[in-house]
C-alpha positions in Angstrom: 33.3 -10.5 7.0 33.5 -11.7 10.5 32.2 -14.9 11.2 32.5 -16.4 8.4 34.7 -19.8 7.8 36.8 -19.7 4.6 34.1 -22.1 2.5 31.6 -19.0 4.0 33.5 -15.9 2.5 34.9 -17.7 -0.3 31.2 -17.9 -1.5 30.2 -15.1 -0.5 32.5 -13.4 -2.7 31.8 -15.9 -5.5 28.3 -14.4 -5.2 29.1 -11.2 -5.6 31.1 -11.7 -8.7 28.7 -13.2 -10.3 26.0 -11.2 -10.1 28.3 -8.3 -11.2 28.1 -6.6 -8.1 30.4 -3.6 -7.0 33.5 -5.2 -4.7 34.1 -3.7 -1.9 36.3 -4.6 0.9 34.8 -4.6 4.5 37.5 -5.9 6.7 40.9 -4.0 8.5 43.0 -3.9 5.5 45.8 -3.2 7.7 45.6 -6.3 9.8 47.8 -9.2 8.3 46.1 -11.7 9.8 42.3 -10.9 8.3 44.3 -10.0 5.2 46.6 -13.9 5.1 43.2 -15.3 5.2 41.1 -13.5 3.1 43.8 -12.7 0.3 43.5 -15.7 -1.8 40.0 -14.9 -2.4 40.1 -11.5 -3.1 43.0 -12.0 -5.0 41.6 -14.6 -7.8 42.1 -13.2 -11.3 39.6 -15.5 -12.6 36.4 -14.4 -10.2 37.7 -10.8 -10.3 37.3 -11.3 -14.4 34.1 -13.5 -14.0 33.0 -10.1 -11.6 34.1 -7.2 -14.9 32.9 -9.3 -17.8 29.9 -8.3 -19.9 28.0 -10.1 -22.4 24.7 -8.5 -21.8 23.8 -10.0 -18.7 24.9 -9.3 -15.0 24.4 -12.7 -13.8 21.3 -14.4 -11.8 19.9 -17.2 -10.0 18.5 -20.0 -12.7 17.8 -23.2 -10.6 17.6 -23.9 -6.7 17.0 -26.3 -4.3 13.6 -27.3 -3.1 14.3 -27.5 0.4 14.5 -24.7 2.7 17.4 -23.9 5.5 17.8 -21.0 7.7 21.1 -19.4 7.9 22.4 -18.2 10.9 22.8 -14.6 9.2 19.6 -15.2 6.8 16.0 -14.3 6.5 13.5 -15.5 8.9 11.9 -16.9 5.9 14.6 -19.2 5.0 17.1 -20.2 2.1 17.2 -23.2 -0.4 19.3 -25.3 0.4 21.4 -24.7 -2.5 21.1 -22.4 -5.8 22.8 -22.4 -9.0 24.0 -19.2 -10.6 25.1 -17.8 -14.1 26.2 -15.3 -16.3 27.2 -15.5 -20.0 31.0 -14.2 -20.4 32.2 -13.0 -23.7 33.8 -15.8 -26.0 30.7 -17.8 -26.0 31.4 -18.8 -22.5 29.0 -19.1 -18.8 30.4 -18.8 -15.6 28.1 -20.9 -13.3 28.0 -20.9 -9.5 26.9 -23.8 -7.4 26.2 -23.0 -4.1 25.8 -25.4 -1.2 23.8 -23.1 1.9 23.3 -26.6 4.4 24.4 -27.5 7.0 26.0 -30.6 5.6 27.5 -31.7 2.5 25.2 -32.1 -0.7 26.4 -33.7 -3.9 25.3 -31.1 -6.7 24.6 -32.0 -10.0 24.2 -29.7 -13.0 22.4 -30.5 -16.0 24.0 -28.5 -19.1 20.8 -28.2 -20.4 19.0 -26.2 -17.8 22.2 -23.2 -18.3 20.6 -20.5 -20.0 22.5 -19.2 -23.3 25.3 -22.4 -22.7 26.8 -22.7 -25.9 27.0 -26.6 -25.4 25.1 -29.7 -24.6 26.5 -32.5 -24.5 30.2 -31.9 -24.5 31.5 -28.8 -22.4 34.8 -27.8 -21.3 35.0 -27.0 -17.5 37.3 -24.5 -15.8 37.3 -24.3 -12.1 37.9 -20.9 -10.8 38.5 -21.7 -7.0 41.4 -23.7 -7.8 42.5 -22.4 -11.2 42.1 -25.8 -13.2 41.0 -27.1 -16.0 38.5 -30.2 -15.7 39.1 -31.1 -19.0 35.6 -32.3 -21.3 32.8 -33.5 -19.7 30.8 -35.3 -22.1 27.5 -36.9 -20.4 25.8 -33.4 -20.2 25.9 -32.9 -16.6 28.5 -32.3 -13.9 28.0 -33.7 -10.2 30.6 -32.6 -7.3 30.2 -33.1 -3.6 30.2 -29.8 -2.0 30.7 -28.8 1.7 28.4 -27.3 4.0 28.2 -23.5 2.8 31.2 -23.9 0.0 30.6 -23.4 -3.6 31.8 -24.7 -6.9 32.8 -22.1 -9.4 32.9 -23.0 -13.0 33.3 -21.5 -16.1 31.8 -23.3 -19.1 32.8 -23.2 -22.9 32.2 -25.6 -26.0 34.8 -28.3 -26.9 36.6 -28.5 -29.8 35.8 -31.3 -32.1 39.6 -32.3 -30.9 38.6 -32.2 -27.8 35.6 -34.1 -27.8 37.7 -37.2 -28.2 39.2 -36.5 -24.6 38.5 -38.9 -21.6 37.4 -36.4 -18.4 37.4 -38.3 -15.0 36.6 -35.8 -12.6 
């Protein structure tokens, strides 16, 4: 979309996959340069997969911010100035979206417990899905990441193995 930074379309399109919206492309296809920028995020595997999976659920809003921004390209009525998003994925996983709408950067922090349907607790395997990585086990039942004005995190959350449980995570 025009006008948007990287951070700004990257999220957007993280929004869109995981609400199980249709993806559509609304930019010159035929224009390299729109297409070098944009093509590592309409290229990801993982969000396009995040985007097709089904497990009963296409994905919502479950916990937000209590203070309100405006967006540029938002509603006169304003935005919270962040939201958290999920939706269960087959394999007794949840794909969770952390979205950062301010104008400056916010440390988000995700309690395990507030996920609806997560399959774990305490201990959870994380998978980031912007930068295809593991994260390893996180064991203290909540994740916290510094994110920058209008980015997003995107996550995919599973249970750890009781081998797994034993592993060190310093994220």
């Amino acid at each position: 979309d025009k006008g948007l930074s990287f951070v700004e379309a990257r999220s957007h399109f993280g929004a869109w996959c995981i609400v199980s919206s249709p993806l559509t492309l609304s930019h010159d296809v035929n224009n390299d340069t729109i297409m070098d920028e944009v093509w590592p995020i309409i290229s990801n595997t993982e969000a396009i997969a995040i985007n097709q999976a089904w497990a009963g659920h296409s994905g919502s809003p479950f916990k937000e911010g209590p203070e309100i921004v405006t967006l540029p390209w938002g509603e006169e009525k304003g935005t919270p100035s962040w939201q958290f998003f999920y939706k269960p994925l087959p394999g007794a996983k949840v794909a969770v979206l952390m979205m950062n709408h301010a104008d400056t950067t916010q440390t988000l922090s995700l309690d395990f417990q507030d996920i609806p349907g997560l399959p774990c607790q305490a201990s959870c395997k994380l998978r980031d899905v912007w930068n295809h990585v593991d994260l390893g086990v996180i064991k203290e039942g909540h994740y916290e990441k510094s994110v920058e004005s209008h980015d997003s995190v995107f996550l995919v959350l599973s249970a750890a193995s009781a081998d797994e449980k034993e592993e060190v995570v310093v994220v």
